[in-house]
C-alpha positions in Angstrom: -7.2 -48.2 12.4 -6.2 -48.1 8.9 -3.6 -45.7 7.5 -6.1 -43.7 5.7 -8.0 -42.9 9.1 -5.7 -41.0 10.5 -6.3 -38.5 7.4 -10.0 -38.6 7.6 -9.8 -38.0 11.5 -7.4 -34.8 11.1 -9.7 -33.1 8.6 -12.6 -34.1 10.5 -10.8 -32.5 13.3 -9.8 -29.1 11.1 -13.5 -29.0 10.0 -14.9 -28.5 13.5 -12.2 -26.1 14.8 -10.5 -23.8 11.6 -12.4 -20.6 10.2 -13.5 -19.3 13.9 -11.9 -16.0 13.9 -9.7 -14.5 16.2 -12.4 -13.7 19.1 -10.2 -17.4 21.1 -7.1 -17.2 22.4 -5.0 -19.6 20.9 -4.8 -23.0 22.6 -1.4 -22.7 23.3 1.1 -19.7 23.1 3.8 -20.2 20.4 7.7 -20.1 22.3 9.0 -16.8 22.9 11.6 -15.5 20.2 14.6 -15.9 20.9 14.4 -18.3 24.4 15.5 -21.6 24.2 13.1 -24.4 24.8 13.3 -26.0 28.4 16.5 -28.4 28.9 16.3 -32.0 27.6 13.4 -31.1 25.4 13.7 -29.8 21.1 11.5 -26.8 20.1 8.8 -28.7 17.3 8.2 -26.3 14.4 5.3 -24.1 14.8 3.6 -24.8 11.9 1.6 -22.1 10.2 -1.5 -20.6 11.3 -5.0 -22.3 10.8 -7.2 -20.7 8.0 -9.5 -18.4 10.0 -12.9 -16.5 8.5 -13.2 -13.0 8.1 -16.7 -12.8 8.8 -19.6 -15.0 10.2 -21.4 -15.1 6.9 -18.4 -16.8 5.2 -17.6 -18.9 8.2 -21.4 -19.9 7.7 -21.2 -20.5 3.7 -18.0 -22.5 4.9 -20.0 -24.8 7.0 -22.7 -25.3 4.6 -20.3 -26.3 2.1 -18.0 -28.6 4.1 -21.3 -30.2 5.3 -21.9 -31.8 2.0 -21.3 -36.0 2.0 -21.5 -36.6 -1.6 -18.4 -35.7 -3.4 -19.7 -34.0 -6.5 -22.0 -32.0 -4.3 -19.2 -30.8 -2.3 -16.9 -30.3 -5.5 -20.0 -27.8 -7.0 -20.3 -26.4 -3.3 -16.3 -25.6 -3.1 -16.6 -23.9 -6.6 -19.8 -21.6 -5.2 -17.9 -21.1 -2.1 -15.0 -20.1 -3.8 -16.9 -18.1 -6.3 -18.5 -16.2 -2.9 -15.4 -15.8 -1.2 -12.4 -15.1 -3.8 -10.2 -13.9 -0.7 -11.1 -16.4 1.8 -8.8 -18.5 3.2 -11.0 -21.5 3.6 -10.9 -22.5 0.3 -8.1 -25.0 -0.1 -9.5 -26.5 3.2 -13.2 -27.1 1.2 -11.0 -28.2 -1.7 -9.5 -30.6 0.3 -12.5 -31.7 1.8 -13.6 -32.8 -1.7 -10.4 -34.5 -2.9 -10.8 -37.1 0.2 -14.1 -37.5 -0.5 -13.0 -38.3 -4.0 -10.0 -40.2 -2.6 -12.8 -42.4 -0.5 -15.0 -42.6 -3.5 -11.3 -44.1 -5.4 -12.2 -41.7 -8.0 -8.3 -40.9 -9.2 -8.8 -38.0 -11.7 -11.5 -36.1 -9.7 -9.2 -36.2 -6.5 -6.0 -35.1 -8.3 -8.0 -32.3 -9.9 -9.6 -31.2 -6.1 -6.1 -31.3 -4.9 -4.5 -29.0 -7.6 -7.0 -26.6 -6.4 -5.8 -26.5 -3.4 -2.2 -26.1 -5.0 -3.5 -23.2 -6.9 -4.4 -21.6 -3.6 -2.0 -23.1 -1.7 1.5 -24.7 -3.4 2.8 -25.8 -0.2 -0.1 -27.7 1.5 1.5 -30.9 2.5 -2.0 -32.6 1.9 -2.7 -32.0 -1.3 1.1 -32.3 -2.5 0.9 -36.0 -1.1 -2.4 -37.2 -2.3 -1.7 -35.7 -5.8 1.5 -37.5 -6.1 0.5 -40.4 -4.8 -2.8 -40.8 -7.6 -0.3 -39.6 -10.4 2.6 -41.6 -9.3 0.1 -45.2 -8.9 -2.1 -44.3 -11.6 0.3 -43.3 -14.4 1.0 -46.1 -16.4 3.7 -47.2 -19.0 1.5 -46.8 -22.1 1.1 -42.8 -21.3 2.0 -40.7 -23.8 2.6 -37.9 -20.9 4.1 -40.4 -18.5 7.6 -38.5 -18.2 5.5 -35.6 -17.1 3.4 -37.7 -14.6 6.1 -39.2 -13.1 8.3 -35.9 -12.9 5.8 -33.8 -11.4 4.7 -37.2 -9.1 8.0 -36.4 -8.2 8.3 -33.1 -7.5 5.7 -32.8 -5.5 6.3 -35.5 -3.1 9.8 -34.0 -2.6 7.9 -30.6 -1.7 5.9 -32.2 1.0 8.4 -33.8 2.7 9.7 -30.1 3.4 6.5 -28.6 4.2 4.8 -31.0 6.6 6.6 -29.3 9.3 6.6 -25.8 8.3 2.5 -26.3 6.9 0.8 -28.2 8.8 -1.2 -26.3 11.1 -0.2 -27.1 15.0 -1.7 -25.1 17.2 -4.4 -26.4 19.5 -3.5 -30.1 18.7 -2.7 -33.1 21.2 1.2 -33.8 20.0 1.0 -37.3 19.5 -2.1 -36.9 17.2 0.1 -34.1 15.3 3.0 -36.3 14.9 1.0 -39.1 14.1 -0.5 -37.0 11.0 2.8 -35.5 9.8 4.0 -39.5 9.9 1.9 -40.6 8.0 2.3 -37.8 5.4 6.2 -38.5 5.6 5.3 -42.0 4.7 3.0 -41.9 2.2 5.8 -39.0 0.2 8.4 -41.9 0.6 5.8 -44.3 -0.7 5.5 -42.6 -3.9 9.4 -41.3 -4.3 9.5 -45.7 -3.7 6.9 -46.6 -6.4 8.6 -44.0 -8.8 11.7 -46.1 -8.5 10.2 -49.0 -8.0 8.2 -48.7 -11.4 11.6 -48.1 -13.4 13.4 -50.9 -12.3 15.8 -49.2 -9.8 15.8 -51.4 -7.1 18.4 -49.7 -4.8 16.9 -46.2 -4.7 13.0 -48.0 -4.3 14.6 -49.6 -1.7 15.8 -46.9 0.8 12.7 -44.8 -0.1 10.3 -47.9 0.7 12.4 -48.5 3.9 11.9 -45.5 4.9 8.4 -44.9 4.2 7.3 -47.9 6.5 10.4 -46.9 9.2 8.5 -43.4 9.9 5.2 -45.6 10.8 5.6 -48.8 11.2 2.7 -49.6 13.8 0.7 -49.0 10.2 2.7 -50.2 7.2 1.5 -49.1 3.4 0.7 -53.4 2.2 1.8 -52.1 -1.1 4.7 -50.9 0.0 5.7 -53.6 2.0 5.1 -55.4 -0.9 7.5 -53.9 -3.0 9.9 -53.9 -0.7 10.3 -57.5 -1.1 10.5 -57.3 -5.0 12.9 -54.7 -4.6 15.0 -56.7 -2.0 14.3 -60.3 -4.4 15.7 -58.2 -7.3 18.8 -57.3 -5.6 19.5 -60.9 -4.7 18.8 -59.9 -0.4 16.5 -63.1 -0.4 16.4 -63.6 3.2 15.7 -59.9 4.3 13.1 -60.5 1.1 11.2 -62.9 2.4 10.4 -61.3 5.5 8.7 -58.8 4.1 6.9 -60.9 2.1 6.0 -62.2 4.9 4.8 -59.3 6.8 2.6 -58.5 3.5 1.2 -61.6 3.7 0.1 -61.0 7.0 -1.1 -57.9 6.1 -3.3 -59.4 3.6 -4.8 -62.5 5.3 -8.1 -61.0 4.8 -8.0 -61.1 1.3 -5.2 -63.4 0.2 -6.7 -64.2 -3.7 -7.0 -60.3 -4.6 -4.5 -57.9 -5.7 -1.6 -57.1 -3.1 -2.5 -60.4 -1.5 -2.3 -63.0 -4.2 1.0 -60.8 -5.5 2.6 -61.0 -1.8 1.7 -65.0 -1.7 3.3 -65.8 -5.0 6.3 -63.5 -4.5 6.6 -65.5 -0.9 6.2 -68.6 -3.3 9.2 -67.9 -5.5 11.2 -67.0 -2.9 10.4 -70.3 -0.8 11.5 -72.2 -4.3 14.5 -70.0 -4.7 15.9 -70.8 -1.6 15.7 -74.6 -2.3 16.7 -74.2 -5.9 14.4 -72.4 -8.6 12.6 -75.5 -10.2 12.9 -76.2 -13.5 11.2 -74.2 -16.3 10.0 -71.7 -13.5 9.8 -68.3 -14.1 12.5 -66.7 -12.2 10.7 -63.3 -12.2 8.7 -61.8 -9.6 5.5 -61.0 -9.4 4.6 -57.0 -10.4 2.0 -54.7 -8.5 
């Protein structure tokens, strides 16, 4: 499964179950105040509660609109629904909605603007804070006259998720390990980009830890871009060997596609390491390859 599944198969999931009211009993009963979780085992956080309709005809217009596949459709159908329903709590998850399907259509600037729609509504949803960091922090680019600001607010919000994916990510009803699996990847994507930030300015220690530990909180399903720079990082800090095996691990990662993008980039920077260990050659660049 690729990384970006386990996003797609969450909302999926929070499409078919959130807006039905309060006529269900919850699928689990939250911990008693107060009493102590059994012995050997830690309380998780609770989470906040799902967004739930007020009323069948919004939870209706909700359906309608989250049933749209093409992502200006459901951009124009979050808007109307919005429009409709001014109070309803199921507008950041429509919003949301469109900014994956933006994501899927790799449509940057529409996706970051879905997903500070749902920060207007919401300023905590762990979602949108990560996937609007993550397009400002890869997509901002040297030349920008409003880079600081990019990069700053890149910043700030991926520091805010990494608080709120356990106090806003709503729990209740959902098999653990899927849970966990979800807030993991959010954890890792937030590191991701607090590692690119770094990464892009040339401080090699801080990308470091923040790349380490964005593949550390999933490593069954490593970022290859972030494995990636993890070996740059490590290269520019002279840690060849401990380099190379991530290089290694991106190349792996890549074998699909080894002459595009992250792939070529992860077989030259395993290239100059190779030559580096045996002596760099002369009149070869001793710098490594940038993605």
């Amino acid at each position: 499964m690729k990384r970006a599944a386990i996003v797609i198969a969450v909302l999926g999931m929070c499409a078919g179950s959130f807006g039905q009211g309060n006529d269900k009993p919850a699928a689990k009963a939250a911990q008693p105040a107060g009493q102590a979780a059994p012995a050997g085992q830690t309380a998780a956080p609770q989470g906040k509660r799902p967004p739930q309709a007020k009323t069948q005809p919004e939870f209706e217009a909700y359906k309608a609109a989250a049933a749209q596949t093409d992502p200006a459709a459901l951009e124009k159908a979050a808007d109307d629904f919005a429009t409709k329903f001014p109070e309803s709590e199921l507008r950041a998850l429509v919003y949301t909605a469109a900014m994956q399907h933006y994501q899927q259509a790799n449509n940057a600037e529409k996706m970051v603007d879905m997903g500070k729609k749902v920060l207007a509504i919401d300023p905590d949803d762990p979602a949108a804070l990560v996937g609007v960091s993550q397009a400002l922090a890869e997509r901002t680019r040297e030349t920008d006259l409003d880079k600081d600001e990019k990069v700053a607010e890149a910043r700030k919000y991926a520091e805010r998720a990494l608080v709120t994916i356990d106090t806003d990510v709503p729990s209740t009803g959902y098999p653990p390990e899927q849970l966990a699996a979800y807030k993991n990847f959010l954890r890792s994507v937030a590191y991701g980009v607090l590692g690119t930030i770094s990464f892009k300015a040339n401080s090699w220690a801080d990308a470091e830890t923040n790349l380490r530990k964005s593949i550390d909180v999933l490593p069954q399903q490593p970022d290859t871009l972030v494995v990636f720079r993890l070996a740059v990082a490590l290269d520019m800090q002279s840690k060849y060997p401990e380099a190379m095996k991530y290089a290694d691990q991106a190349v792996d990662l890549t074998k699909d596609r080894p002459n595009t993008g992250v792939g070529k980039a992860a077989r030259d920077e395993k290239d100059r390491l190779t030559k580096l260990s045996v002596g760099t050659a002369p009149g070869q660049s001793t710098a490594p390859p940038k993605n």
